[in-house]
N, C-alpha and C positions, 0 to 999 in steps of 0.2 A: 763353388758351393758343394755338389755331389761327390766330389772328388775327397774333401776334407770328412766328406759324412760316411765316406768308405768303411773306413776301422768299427765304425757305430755300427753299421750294417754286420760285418762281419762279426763282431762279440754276440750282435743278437743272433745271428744265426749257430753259432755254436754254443752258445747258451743254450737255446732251444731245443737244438738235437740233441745235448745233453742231459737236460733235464730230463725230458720228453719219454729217453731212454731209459733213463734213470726211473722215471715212473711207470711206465710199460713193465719191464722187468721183475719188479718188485711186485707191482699188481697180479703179473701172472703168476709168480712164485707162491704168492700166497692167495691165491684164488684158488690153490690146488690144497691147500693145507685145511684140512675139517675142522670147525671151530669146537672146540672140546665140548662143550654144554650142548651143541646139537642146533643150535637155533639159526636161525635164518638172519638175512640183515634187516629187514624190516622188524621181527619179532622182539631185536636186539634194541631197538630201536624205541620201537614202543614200549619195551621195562625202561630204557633209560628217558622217556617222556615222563613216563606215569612215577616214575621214582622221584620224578622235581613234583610232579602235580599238574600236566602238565597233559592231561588226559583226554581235552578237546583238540587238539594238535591232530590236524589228519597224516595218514602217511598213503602216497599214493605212487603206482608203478609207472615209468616213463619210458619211451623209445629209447635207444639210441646207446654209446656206450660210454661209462663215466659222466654221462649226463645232471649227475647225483648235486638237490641242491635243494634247500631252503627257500621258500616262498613268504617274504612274513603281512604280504599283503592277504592272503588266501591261507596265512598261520598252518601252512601244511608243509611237510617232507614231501619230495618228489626224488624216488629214487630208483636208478636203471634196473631193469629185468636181474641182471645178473647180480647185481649188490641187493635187489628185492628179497629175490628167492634163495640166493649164494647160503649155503652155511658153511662158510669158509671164514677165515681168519680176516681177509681181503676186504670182503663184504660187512663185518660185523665193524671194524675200520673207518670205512667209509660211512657207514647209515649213523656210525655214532658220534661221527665227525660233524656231520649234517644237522644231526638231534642236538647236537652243542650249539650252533648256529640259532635253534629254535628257544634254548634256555635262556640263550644272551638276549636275545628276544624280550621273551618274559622276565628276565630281571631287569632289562634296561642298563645293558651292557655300555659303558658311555663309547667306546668306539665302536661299537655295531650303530648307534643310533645316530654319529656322527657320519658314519660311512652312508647310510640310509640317506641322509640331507645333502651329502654332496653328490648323489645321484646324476640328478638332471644335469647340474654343473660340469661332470666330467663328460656325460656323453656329449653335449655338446661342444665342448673344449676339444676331445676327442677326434671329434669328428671335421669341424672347422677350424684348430689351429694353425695345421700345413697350409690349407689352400690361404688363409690370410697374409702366412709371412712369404706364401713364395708370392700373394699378388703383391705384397707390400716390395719383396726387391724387384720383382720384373718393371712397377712403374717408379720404385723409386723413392716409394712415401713410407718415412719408418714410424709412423704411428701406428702403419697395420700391422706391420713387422711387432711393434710393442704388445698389440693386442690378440695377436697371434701366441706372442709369448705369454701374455699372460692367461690364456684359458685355456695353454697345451699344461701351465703350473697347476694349474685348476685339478684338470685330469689326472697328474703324479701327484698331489695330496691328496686324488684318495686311493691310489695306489699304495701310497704310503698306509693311511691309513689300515686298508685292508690287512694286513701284515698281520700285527697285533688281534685283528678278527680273527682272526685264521687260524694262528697262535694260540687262541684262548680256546676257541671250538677245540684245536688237539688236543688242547691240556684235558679238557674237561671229560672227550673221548676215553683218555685214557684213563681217565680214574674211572670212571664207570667200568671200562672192562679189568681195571686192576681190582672192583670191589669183593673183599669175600677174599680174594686169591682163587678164585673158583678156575682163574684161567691158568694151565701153566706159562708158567714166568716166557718158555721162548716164544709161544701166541701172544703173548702184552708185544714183546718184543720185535715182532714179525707188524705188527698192527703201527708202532711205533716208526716204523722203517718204512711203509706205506706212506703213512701220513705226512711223513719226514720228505719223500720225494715229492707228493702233492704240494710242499711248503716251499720247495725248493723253485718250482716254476712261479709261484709267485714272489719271491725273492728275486729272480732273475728278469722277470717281468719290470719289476720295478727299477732292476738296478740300471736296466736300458732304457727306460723312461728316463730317468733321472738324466741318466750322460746326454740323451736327446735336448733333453731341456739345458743342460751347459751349451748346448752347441749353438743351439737358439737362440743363447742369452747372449752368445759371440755376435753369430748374424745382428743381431738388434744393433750392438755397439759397434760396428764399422760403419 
């Protein structure tokens, strides 16, 4: 069993360092570069809130780093120290990445509201698929093996799902800082590259979910 699940392991781990890399890199590149208009990410943030309408939306400063993320129980932005107060390229990026998050929100985005309902379902999937298919081969019983697989599929739809979230939060990022042309074209572009690696971890997130769950749909069937 462990032996055939090797190559899995392996993709994810260099998947990860790669990406990871890839977003590091980029983040710091443009955490250095001054965001033309002068504004901070929170500041950026709040025009692109208030420009939907969008003006009860709180934005509030968090620990940690990259921590940066949309609450839509608490309809607040929660965003790091450094993307908070940043007036960088990096920062305006990210906070507006997040503010897209809260649009889809308020329009009723249909895969953000999808993603929102498979919540409970993937943590739990998540969290007890492995222990069920490996107690289902240790005694022998492939119903647990089956049930196993089906609430680790649970968790990769909404993996799947998130994609297209994440996706549309960019798009929306960027038009905001594309509006006016106020920004020069290589800050869109710098912004774009950021966002572009952030998308990339969950692209490869998903693509090792995905192979995990062939591997499991094998175990089922022997």
């Amino acid at each position: 069993m462990f032996g055939s699940y090797l190559p899995i392991l392996i993709i994810a781990v260099v998947l990860g360092l790669v990406t990871q890399g890839f977003v590091n890199s980029s983040y710091r590149r443009y955490s250095k570069v001054a965001l033309a208009t002068g504004q901070s990410g929170a500041e950026f943030a709040r025009y692109m809130l208030d420009s939907e309408g969008l003006n009860h939306v709180g934005i509030e400063m968090v620990s940690g780093r990259l921590t940066d993320h949309y609450d839509p129980r608490a309809d607040v932005l929660r965003l790091s120290e450094d993307v908070y107060r940043g007036r960088t390229v990096a920062a305006a990026g990210i906070a507006a990445h997040e503010a897209g998050h809260a649009v889809q929100h308020a329009h009723g985005f249909a895969f953000a509201r999808l993603r929102q309902v498979l919540v409970p379902t993937a943590n739990i999937g998540s969290s007890l698929a492995f222990p069920l298919i490996l107690a289902g081969l240790f005694v022998g019983f492939a119903g647990l093996i089956t049930l196993g697989v089906i609430m680790f599929a649970a968790a990769v739809l909404f993996q799947v799902v998130t994609l297209p979230v994440e996706f549309d939060a960019s798009r929306r990022a960027l038009a905001a800082l594309n509006i006016g042309n106020v920004l020069p074209a290589e800050q869109v572009r710098g912004a774009r590259t950021v966002l572009t690696a952030a998308a990339l971890t969950y692209i490869a997130a998903t693509l090792v979910a995905v192979l995990q769950l062939l591997y499991y749909l094998g175990l089922s069937r022997r």
